[in-house]
LOMIRO-116816 format. One line per 4 residues: number of its first residue (from 1); their letters; for each residue x, y, z of N, C-alpha, C. Coordinates in Angstrom, 3 decimals, decimal comma. Example, Ala and Ser with C-alpha at 12.3 -4.5 7.8 and 13.67 -1.06 7.14 Angstrom:
BEGIN
1> as> 13,190/-5,690/7,800/12,300/-4,500/7,800/13,200/-3,300/7,800  12,850/-2,250/7,080/13,670/-1,060/7,140/12,900/0,030/7,870
This chain:
BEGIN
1> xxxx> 70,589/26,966/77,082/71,448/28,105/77,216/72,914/27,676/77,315  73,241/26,536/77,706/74,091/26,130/77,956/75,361/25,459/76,841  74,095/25,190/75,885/74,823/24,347/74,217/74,956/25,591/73,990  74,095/26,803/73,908/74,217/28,201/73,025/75,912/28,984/73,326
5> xxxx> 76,331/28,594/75,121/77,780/29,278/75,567/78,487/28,257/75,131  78,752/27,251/74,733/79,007/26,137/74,255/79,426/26,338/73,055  78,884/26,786/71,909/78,761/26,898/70,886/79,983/28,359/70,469  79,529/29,003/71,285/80,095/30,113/71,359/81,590/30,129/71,938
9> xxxx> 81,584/29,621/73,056/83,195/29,082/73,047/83,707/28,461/71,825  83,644/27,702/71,143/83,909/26,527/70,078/84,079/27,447/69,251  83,067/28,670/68,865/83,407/29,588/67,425/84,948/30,348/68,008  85,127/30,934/68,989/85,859/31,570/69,313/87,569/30,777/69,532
13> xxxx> 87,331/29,764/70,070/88,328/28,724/69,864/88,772/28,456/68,286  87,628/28,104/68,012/88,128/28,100/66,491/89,081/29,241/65,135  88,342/30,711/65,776/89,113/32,029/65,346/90,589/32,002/66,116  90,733/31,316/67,368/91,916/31,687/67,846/92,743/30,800/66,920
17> xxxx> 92,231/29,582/66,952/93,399/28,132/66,499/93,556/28,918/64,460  93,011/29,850/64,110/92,968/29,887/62,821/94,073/31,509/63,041  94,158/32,218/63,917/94,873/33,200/64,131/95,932/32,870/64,527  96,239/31,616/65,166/97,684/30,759/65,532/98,522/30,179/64,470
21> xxxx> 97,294/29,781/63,603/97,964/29,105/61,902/98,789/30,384/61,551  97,713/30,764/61,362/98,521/31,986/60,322/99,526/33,225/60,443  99,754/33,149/62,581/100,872/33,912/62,889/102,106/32,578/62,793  101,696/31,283/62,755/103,058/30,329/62,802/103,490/30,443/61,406
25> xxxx> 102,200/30,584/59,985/102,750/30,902/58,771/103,717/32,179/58,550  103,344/32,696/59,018/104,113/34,434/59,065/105,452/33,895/59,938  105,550/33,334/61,027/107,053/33,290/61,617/107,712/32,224/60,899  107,616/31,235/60,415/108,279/30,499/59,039/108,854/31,094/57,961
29> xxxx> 108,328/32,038/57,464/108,609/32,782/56,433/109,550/33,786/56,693  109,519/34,216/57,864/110,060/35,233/58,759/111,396/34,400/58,729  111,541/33,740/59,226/112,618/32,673/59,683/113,263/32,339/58,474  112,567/32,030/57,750/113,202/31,951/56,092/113,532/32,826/55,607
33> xxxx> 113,393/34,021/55,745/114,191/35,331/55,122/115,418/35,264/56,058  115,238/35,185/57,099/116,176/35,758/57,850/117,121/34,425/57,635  116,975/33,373/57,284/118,464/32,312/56,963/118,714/32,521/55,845  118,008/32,653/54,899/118,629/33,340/53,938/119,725/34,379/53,537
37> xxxx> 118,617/35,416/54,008/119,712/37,006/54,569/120,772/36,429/55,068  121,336/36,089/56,284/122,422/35,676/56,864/123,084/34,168/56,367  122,456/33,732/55,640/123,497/32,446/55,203/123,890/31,526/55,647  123,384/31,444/56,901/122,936/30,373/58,186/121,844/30,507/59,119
41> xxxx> 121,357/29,208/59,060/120,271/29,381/59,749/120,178/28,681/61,274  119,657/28,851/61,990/119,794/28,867/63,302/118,383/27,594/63,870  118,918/26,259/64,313/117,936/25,025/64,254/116,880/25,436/65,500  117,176/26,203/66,737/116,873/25,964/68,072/115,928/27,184/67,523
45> xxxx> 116,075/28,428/68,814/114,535/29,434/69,056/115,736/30,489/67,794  114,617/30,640/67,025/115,017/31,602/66,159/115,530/32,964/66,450  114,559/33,549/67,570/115,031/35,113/67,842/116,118/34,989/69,206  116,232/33,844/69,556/117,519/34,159/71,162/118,485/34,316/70,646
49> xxxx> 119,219/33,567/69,369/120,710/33,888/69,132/120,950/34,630/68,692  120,093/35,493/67,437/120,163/36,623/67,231/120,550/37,927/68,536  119,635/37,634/68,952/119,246/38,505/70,451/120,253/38,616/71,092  120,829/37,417/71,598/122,327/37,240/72,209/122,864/37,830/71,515
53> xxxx> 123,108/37,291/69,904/124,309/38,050/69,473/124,387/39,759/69,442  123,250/40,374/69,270/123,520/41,462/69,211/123,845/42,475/70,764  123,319/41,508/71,860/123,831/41,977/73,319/125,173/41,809/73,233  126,118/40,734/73,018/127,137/40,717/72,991/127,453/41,880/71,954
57> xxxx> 127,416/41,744/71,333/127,829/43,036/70,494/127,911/44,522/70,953  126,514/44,529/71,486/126,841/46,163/71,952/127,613/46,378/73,579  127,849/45,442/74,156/128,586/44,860/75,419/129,889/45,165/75,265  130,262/44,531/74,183/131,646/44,779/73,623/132,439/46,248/72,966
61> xxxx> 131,366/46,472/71,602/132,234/47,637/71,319/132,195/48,895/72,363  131,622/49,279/73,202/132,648/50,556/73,721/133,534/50,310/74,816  133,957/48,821/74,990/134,992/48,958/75,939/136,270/48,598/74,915  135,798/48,195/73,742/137,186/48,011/72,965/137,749/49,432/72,463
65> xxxx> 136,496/49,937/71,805/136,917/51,520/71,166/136,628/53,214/71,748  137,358/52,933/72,927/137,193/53,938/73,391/138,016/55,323/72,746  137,481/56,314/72,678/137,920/57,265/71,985/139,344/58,067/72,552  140,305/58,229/72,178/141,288/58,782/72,664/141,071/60,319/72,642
69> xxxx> 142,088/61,095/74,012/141,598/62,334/73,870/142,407/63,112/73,216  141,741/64,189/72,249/142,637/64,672/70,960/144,116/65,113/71,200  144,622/65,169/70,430/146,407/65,453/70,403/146,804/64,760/71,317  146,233/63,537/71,958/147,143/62,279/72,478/148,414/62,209/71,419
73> xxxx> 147,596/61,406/70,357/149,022/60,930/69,774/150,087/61,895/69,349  149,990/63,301/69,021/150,863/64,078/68,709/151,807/64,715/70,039  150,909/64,845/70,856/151,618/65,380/72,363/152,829/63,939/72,230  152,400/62,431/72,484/153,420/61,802/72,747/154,678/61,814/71,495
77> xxxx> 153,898/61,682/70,251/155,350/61,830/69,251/156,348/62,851/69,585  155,660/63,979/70,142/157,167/65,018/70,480/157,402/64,585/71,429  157,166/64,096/72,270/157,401/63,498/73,580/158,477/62,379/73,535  158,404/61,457/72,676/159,371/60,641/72,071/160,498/60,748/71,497
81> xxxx> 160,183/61,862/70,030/160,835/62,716/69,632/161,995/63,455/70,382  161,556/64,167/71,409/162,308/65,090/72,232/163,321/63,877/73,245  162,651/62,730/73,237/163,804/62,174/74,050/165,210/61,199/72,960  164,583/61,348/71,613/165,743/60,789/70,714/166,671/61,861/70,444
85> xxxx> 167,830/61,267/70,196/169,350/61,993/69,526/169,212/62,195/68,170  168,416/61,508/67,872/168,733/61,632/65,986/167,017/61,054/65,178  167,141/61,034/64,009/166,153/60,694/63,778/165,264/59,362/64,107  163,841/58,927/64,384/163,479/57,627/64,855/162,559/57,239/63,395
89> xxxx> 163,276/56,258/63,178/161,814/55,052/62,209/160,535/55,063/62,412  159,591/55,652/61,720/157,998/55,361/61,955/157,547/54,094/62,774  158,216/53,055/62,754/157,715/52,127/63,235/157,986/52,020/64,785  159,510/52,499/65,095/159,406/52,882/66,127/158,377/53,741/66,982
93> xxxx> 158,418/54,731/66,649/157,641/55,717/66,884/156,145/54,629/67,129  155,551/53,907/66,563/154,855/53,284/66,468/154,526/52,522/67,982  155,745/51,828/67,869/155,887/51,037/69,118/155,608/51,774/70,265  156,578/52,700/70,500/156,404/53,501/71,628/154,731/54,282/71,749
97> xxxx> 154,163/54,457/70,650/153,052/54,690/71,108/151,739/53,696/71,668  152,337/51,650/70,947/151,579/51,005/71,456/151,828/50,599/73,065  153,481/51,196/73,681/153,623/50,434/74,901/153,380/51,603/75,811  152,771/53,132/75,495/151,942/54,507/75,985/150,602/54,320/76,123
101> xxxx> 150,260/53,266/74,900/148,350/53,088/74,681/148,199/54,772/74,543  148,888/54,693/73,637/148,765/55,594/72,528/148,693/55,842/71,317  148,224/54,549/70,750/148,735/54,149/69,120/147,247/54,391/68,943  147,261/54,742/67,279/145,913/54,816/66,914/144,924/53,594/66,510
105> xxxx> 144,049/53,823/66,810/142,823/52,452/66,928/142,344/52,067/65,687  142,923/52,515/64,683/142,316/51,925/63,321/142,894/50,762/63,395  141,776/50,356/61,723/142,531/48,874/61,631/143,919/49,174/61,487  144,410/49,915/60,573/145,598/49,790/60,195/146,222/51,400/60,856
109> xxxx> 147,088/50,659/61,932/147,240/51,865/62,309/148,531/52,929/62,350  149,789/51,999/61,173/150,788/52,568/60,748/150,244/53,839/59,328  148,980/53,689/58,907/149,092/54,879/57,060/148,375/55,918/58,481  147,518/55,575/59,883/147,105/56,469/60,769/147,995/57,272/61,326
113> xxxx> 148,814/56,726/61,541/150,365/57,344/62,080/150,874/58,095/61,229  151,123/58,125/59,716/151,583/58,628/59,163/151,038/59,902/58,299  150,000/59,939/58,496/148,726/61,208/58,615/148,966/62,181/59,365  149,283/61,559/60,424/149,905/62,441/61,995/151,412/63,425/61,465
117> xxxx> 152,042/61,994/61,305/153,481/62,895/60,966/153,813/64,054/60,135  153,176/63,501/59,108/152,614/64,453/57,552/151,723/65,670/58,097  150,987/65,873/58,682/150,193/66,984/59,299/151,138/67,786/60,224  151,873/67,264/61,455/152,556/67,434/62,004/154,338/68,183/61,258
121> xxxx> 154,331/67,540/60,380/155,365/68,100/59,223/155,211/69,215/58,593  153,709/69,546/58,115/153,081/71,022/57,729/153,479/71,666/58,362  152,785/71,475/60,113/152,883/72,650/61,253/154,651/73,440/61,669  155,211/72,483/60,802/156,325/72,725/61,160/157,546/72,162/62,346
125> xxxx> 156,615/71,346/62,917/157,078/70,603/64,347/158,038/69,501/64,098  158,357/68,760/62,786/158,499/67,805/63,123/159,459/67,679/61,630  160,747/66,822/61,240/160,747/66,857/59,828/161,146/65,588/59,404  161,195/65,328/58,235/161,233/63,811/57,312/162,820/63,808/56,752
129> xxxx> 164,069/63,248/57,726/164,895/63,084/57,035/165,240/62,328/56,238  164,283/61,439/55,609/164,556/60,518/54,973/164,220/59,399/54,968  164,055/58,441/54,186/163,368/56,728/54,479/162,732/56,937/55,931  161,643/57,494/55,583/160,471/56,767/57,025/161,082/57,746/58,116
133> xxxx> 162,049/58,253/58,401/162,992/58,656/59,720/162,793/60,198/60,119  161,771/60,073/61,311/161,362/61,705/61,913/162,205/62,342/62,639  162,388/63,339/62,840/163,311/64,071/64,168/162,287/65,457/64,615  162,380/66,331/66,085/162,104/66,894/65,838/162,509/68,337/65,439
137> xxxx> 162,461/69,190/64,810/162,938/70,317/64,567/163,528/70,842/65,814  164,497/71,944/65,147/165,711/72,332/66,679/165,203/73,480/67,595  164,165/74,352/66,693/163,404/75,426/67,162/162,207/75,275/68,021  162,235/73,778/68,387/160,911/73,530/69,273/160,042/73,394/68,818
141> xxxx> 158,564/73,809/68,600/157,227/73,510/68,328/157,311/74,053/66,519  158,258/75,007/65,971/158,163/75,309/65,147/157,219/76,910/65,204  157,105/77,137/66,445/156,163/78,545/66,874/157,430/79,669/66,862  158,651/79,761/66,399/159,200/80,707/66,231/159,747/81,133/64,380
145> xxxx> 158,895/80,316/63,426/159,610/80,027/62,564/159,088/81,835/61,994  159,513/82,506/60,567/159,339/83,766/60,103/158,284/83,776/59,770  157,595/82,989/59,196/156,016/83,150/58,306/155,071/83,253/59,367  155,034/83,260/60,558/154,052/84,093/61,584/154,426/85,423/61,897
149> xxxx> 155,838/86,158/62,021/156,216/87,201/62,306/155,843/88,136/60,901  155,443/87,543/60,368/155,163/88,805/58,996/154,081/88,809/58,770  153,423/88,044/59,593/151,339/88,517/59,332/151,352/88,830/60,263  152,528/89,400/60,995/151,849/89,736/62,951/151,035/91,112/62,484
153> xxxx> 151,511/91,722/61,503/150,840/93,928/61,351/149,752/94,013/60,949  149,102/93,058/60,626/147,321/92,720/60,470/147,119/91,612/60,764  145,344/91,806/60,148/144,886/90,566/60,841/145,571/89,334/60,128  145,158/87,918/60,064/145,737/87,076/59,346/144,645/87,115/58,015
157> xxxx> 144,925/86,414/57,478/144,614/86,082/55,589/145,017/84,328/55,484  143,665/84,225/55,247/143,590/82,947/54,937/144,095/82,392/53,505  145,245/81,604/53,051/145,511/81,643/51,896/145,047/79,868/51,444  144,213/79,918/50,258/143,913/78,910/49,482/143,727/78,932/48,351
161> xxxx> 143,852/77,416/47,504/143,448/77,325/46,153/142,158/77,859/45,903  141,100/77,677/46,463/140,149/78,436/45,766/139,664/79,674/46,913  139,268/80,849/45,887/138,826/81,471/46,230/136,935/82,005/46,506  136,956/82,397/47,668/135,541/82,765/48,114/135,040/84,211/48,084
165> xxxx> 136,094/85,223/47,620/135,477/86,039/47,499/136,926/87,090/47,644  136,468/88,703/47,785/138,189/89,384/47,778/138,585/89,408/48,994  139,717/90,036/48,926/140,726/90,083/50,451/139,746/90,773/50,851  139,895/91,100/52,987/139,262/92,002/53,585/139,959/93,682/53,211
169> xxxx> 139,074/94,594/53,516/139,329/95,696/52,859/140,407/96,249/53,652  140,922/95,940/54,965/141,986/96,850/55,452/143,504/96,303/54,730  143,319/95,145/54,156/144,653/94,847/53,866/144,767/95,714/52,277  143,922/95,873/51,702/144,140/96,634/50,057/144,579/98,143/49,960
């Protein structure tokens, strides 16, 4: 009875040592895609540096990119704005928003800035005298200009290049 548990250990030993082959074949191959894929391969435990690296990774980005809260950067440009005499250089403007930690977080964050100004230039707030050089308008926010006082007698009307359909019926 004893050769028979004997025997029986030995088969079972044997399925394990043949289930060990062939998960070490599978992590070789594994390992070989993955130096491949990445273009370096890693001599020591295959999955820790990975592993590390991606802890470090998520460790890092949200204390670098934290989200600013909206109309930061425009609240400070008039803010800046309102304390210059004459017109200021984008780049200025720039500055003063990196020594506020207020500058925008893109990579590139002067064509970000200038998105701002240009939007900000629509609203009316702000104007382009020339080479790069903002000021802000003399009327303040630009909330007194005529083209709001003449849609005050109805509702407003959305005006765009394309159209979705006809005016609302009280204005016809």
């Amino acid at each position: 009875m004893a050769g028979n548990f004997e025997e029986q250990l030995q088969a079972e030993l044997a399925g394990i040592q043949t289930e060990i082959d062939r998960l070490e074949t599978k992590r070789r191959l594994i390992h070989e895609l993955l130096t491949n894929e990445s273009g370096a391969g890693s001599s020591g435990a295959p999955t820790a540096k990975p592993a590390r690296r991606r802890a470090a990774r998520r460790g890092g980005a949200p204390a670098k990119r934290t989200r600013r809260p909206r109309g930061l950067i425009t609240g400070k440009v008039r803010e800046f704005l309102g304390q210059q005499s004459g017109p200021v250089h984008a780049t200025e403007i720039l500055a003063f928003l990196e020594r506020n930690d207020a500058a925008p977080q893109s990579a590139k964050p002067m064509p970000t800035l200038q998105s701002t100004l240009q939007r900000m230039k629509e609203m009316g707030e702000i104007q382009n005298t020339g080479r790069n050089r903002w000021a802000l308008i003399a009327g303040g926010a630009g909330e007194s200009s005529a083209a709001p006082a003449a849609r005050s007698d109805g509702p407003p009307v959305v005006t765009s290049t394309t159209t979705f359909g006809a005016r609302p019926l009280g204005n016809q």
